[in-house]
C-alpha positions as CSV (number, residue, x, y, z in Angstrom):
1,X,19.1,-21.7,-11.9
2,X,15.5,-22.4,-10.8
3,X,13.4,-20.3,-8.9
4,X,12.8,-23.1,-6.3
5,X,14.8,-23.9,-3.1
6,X,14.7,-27.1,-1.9
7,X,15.4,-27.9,2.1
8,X,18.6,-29.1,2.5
9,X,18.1,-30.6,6.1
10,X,15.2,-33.0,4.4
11,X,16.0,-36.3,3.7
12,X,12.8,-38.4,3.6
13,X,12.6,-41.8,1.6
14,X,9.4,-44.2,1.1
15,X,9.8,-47.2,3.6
16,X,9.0,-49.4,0.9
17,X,12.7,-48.6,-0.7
18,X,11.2,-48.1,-3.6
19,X,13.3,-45.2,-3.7
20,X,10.2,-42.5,-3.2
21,X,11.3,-39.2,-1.7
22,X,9.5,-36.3,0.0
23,X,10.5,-32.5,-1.1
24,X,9.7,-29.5,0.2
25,X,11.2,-25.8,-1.3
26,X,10.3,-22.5,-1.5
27,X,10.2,-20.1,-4.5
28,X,12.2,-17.3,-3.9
29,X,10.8,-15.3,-5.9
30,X,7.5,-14.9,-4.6
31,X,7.7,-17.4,-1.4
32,X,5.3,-20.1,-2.3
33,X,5.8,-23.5,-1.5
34,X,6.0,-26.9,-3.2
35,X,5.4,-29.9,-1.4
36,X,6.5,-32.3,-3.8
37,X,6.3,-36.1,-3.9
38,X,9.0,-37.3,-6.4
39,X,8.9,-40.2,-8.6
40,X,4.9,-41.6,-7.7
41,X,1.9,-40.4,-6.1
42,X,2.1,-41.3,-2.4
43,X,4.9,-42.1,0.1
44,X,4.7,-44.3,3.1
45,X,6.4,-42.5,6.6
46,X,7.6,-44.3,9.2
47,X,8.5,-43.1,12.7
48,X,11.4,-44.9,13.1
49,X,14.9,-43.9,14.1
50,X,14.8,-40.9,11.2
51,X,12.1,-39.7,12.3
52,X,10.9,-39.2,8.3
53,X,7.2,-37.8,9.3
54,X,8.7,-35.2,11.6
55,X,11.4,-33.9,9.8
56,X,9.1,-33.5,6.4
57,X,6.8,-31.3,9.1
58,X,9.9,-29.5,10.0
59,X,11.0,-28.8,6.7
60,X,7.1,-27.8,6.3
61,X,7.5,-25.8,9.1
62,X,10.9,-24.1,7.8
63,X,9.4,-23.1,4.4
64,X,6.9,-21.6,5.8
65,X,9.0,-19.1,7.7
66,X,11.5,-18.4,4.6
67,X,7.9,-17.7,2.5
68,X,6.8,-15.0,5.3
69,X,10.2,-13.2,5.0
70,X,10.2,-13.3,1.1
71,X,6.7,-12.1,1.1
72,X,7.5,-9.6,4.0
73,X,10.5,-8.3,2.2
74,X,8.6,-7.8,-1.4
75,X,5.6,-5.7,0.6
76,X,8.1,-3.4,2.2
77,X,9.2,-2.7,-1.6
């Protein structure tokens, strides 16, 4: 089992359809966070109906708060 866990409310794809996809998960083990890009080195957003910029900010936005509760939890150690 990795160490990383990935947002399961993101669902972001490259408006090209070139099948690019936006990821965004915490490590649970120390609360960082990986922004990854999968499969090339840029992705185009649209605003459309999915609203695909906003929900990677969300999940952004998400991460963050699950990394300040890991890290909170391992200082109160």
């Amino acid at each position: 089992m990795g160490v990383y866990s990935s947002d399961p409310d993101l669902d972001v794809y490259d408006v090209t359809g070139n099948g690019t996809e936006v990821d965004v998960a915490t490590n649970l083990l120390n609360g960082d966070i990986r922004l990854s890009i999968l499969w090339t080195r840029e992705i185009l957003l649209s605003a459309g109906s999915a609203d695909s910029a906003g929900q990677a900010v969300d999940a952004r936005r998400r991460a963050g708060e699950q990394s300040r509760g890991i890290t909170i939890n391992q200082s109160s150690r």
